[in-house]
N, C-alpha and C positions, 0 to 999 in steps of 0.2 A: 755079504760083506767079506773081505778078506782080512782075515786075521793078521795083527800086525805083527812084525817078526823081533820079538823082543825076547830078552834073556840073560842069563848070568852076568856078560859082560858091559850091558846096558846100566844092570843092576849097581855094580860094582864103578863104575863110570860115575854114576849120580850119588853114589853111599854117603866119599868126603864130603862134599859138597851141599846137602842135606838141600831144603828150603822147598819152596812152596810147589805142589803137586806131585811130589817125588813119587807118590804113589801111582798117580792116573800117568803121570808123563813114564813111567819105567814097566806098565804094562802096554802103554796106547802110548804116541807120542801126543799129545795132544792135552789141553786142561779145559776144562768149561769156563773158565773162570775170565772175566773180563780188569784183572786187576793190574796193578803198576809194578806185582813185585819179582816176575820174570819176563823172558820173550816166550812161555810156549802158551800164552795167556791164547787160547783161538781168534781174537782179533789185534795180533798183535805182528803177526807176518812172518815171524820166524823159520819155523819149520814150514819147509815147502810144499812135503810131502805128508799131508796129515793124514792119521786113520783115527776118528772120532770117536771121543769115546762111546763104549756099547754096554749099552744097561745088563748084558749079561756077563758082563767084566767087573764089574765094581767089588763084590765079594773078592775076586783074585786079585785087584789093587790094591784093597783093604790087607789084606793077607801077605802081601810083599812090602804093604807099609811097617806090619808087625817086626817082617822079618828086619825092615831098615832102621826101625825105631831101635830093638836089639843090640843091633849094634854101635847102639851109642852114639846118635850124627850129630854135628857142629849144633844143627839146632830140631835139638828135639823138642820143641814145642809146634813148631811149625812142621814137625813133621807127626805131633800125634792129632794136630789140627786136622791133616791132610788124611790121616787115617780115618778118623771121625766122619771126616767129608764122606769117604769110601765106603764107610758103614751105614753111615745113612741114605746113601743114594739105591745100597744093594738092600734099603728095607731092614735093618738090622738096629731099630730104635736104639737099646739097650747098651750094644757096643758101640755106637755112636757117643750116649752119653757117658758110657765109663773112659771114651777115650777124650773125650770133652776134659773129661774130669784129670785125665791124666794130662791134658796139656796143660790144663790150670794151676797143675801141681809143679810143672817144667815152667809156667813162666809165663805162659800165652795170657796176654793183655790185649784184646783189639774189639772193643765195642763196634765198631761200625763193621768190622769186616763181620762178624757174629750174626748182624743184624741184619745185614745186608746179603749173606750167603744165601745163594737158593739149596745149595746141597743140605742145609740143616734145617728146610724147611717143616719137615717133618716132626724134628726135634724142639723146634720152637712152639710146637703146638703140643707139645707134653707136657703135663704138668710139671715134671723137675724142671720145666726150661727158667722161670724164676732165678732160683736159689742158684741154679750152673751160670745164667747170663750175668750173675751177679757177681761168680768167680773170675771169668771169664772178662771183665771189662777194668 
């Protein structure tokens, strides 16, 4: 697979802006996500030229969501969403659910996206998933 060419300015491109996949789409252009609330949703047409995402990325998406949650973006709930996602896909229960925990604390309300994400699937089968999906909704 070839590595997609992403970087600083990508970074910085998506920062203002904040919102959904900031994470996956600013190391990969691409999101796994089949949702209404951007175009780089993968069936949504946008990006022409896609590099998918690659399960040995997810840690370094998680990791550049850190860096963008930091800095404070328009919406940090959907962006510590997108983190969480990042974490649990790279296998990282734990920071998945403290980043759960930190959306819920910015504001993140969306039972059906919660419920419905295959990235948290891991997390909905942990015992904190209860007492978080009930933050979280």
């Amino acid at each position: 697979m070839i590595k997609p060419k992403s970087g600083v300015l990508d970074l910085l491109r998506l920062l203002p802006v904040g919102g959904p996949a900031i994470c996956n789409v600013s190391v990969t252009n691409a999101c796994n996500a089949t949702c209404d609330f951007c175009n780089f949703a993968h069936d949504k047409g946008f990006v022409k030229h896609r590099t998918w995402l690659d399960a040995d990325r997810f840690t370094e998406a998680a990791e550049v969501g850190e860096v963008v949650f930091g800095a404070n973006p328009p919406s940090q709930a959907q962006t510590a969403f997108e983190v969480a996602c990042s974490w649990a896909k790279a296998g990282d229960v734990d920071r998945s659910v403290s980043w759960l925990d930190c959306a819920a604390d910015a504001g993140f309300r969306a039972a059906s996206v919660v419920d419905g994400e295959p990235d948290l699937a891991v997390v909905r089968a942990d015992p904190r998933w209860p007492v978080l999906r009930a933050r979280l909704a």
